[in-house]
Backbone as JSON, one array per atom type, in Angstrom:
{
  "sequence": "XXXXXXXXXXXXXXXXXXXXXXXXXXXXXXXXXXXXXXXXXXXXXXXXXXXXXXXXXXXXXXXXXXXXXXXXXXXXXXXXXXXXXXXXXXXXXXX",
  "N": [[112.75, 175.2, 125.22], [109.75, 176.95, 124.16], [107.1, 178.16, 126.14], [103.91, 176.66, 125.54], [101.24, 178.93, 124.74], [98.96, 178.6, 126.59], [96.12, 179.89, 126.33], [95.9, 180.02, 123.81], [95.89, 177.28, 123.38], [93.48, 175.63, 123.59], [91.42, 173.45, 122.02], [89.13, 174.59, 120.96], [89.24, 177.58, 120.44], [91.81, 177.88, 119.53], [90.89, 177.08, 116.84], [88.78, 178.87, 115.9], [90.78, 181.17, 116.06], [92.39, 180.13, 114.26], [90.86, 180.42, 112.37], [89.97, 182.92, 111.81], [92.78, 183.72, 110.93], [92.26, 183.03, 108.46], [90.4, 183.88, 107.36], [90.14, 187.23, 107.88], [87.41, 188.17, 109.25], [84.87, 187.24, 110.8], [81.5, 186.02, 111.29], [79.59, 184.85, 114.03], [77.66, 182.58, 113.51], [79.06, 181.42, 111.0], [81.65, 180.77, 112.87], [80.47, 179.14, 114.24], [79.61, 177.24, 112.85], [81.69, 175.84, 111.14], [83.46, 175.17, 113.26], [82.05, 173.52, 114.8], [81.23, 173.44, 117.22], [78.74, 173.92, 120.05], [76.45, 176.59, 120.39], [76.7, 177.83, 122.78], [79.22, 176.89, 124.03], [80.89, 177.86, 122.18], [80.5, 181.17, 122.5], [81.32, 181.27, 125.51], [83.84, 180.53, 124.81], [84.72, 182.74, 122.61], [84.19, 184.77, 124.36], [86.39, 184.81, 126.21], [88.71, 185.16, 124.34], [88.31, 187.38, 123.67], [88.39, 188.93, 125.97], [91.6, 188.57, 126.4], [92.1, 190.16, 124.28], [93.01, 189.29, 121.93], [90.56, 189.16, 119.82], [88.16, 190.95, 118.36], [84.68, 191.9, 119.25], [81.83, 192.63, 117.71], [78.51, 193.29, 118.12], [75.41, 193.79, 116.04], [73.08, 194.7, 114.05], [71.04, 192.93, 111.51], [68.8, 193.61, 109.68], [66.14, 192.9, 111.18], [67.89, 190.67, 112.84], [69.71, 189.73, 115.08], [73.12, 190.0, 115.23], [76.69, 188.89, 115.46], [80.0, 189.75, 114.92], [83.39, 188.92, 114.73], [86.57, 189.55, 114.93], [89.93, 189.19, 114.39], [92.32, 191.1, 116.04], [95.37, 193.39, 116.09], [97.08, 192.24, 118.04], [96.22, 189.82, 118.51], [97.06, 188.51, 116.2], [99.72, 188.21, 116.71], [99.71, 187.1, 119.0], [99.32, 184.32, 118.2], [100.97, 183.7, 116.02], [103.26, 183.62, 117.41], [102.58, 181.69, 118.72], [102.67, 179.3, 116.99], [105.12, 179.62, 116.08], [106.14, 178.88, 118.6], [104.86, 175.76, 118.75], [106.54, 175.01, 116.18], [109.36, 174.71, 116.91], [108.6, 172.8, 118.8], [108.14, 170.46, 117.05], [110.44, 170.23, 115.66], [112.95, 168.35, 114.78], [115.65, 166.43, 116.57], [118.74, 166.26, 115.88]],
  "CA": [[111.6, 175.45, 124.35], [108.96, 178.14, 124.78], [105.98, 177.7, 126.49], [102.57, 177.19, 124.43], [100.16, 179.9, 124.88], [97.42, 177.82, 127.11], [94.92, 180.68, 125.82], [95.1, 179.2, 122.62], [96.4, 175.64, 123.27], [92.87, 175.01, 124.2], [91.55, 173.32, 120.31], [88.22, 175.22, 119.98], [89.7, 178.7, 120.59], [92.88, 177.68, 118.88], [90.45, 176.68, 115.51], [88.65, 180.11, 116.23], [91.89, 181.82, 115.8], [93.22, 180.29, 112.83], [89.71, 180.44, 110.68], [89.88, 184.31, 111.61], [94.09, 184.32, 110.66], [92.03, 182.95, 107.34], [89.18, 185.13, 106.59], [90.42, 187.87, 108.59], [86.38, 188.52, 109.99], [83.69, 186.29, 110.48], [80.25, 186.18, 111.99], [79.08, 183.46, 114.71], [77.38, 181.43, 112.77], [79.93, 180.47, 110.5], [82.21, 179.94, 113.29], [79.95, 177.78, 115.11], [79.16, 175.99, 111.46], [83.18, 176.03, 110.5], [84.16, 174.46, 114.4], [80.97, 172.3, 115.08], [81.0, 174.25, 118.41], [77.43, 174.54, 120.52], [76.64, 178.39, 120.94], [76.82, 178.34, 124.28], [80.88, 176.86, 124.26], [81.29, 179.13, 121.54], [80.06, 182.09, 122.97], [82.74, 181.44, 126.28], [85.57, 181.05, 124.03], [84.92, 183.95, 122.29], [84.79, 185.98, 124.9], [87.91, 184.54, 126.81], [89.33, 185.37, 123.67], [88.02, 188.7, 123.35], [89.21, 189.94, 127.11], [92.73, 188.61, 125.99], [92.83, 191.62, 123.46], [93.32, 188.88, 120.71], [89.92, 189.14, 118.83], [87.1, 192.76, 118.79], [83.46, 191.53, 118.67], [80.94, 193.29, 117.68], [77.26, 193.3, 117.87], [74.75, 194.87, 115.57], [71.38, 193.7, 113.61], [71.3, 193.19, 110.14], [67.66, 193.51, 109.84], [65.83, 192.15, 112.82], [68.01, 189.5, 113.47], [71.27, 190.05, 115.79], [74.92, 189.66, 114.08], [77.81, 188.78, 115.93], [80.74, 189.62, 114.32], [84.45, 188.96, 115.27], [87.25, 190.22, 114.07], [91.22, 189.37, 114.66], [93.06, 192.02, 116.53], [97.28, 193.16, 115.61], [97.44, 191.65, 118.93], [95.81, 188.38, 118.4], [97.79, 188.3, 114.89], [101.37, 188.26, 116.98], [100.26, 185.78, 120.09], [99.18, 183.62, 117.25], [102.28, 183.66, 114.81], [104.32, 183.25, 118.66], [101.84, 180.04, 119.06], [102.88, 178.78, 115.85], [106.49, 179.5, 116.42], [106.74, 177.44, 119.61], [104.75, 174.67, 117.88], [107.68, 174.65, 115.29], [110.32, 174.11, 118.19], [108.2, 170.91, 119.42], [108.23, 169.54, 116.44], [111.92, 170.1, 115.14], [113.73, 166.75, 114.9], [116.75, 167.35, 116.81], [119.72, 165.1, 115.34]],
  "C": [[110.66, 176.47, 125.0], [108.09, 177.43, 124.66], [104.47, 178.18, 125.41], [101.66, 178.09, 125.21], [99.23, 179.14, 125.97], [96.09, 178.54, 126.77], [94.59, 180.05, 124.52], [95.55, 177.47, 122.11], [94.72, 174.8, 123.5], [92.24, 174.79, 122.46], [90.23, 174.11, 119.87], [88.78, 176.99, 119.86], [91.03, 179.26, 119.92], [92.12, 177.62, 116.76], [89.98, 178.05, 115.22], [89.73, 180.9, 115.62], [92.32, 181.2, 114.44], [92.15, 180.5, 111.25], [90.04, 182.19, 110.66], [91.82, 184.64, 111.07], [93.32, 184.12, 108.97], [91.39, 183.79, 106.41], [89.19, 186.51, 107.36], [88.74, 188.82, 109.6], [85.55, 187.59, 109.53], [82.41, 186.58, 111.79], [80.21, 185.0, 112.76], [79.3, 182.49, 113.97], [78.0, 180.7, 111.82], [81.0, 180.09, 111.59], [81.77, 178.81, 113.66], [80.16, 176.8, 113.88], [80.75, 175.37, 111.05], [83.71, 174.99, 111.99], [83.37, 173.01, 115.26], [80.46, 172.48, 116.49], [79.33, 174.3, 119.05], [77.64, 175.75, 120.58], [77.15, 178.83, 121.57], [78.43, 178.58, 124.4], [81.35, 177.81, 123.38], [81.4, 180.7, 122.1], [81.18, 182.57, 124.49], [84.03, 181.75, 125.69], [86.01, 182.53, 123.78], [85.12, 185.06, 123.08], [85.83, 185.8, 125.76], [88.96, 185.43, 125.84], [89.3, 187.22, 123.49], [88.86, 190.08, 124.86], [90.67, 189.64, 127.04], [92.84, 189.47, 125.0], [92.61, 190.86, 121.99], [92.09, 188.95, 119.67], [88.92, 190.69, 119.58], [85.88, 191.58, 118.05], [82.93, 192.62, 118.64], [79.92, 192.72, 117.28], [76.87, 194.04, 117.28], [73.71, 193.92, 115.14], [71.67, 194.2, 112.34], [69.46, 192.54, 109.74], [66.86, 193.61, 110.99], [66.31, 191.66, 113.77], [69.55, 190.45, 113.91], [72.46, 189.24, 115.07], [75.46, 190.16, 115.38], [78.9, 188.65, 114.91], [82.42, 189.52, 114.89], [85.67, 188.63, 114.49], [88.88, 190.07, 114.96], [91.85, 190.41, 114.87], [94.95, 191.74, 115.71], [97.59, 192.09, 117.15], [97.0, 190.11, 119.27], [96.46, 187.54, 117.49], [98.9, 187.58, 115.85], [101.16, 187.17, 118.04], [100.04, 184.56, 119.47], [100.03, 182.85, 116.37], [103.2, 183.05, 116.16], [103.98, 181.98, 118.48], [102.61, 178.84, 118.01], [104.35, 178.53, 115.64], [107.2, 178.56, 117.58], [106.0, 175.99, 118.88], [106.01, 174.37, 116.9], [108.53, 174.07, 115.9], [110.15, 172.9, 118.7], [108.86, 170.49, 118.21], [109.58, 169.74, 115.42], [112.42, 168.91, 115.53], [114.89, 166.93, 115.45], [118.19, 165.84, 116.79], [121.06, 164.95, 116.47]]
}
């Protein structure tokens, strides 16, 4: 069997990843609101996630206020779909 990812075996960084395989960009605040995440743990993930290649943040201001936005990479797409592929392998019933 192939080995799981441990980058995204970990479950908030793993939830992270599959809301953005959903809405292919999202801002903070709905992740935090979407994972139940504090900022702060949020804010690590994301960028664990971000120096693995697999997601592009960006900062900007939409008004006053600061926007975080983050955005699924092709390369976050494929270690993702892999993740998902060894998950399948666990859980095959093997007769």
């Amino acid at each position: 069997m192939r080995p799981l990812n441990p980058l995204l075996h970990s479950e908030l960084r793993l939830a992270v990843m599959s809301l953005l395989v959903g809405v292919g960009e999202a801002d903070f605040v709905y992740l935090r609101q979407q994972t139940g995440a504090t900022a702060g743990n949020l804010s690590v993930q994301l960028d664990k996630l971000s120096k693995a290649g697999y997601i592009e943040i960006t900062k900007t201001f939409v008004g006053k206020r600061p926007n975080t936005s983050c955005r699924l990479t092709e390369e976050g797409m494929a270690a993702f779909e892999e993740y998902v592929e060894a998950i399948k392998e666990y859980l095959k019933v093997r007769k």
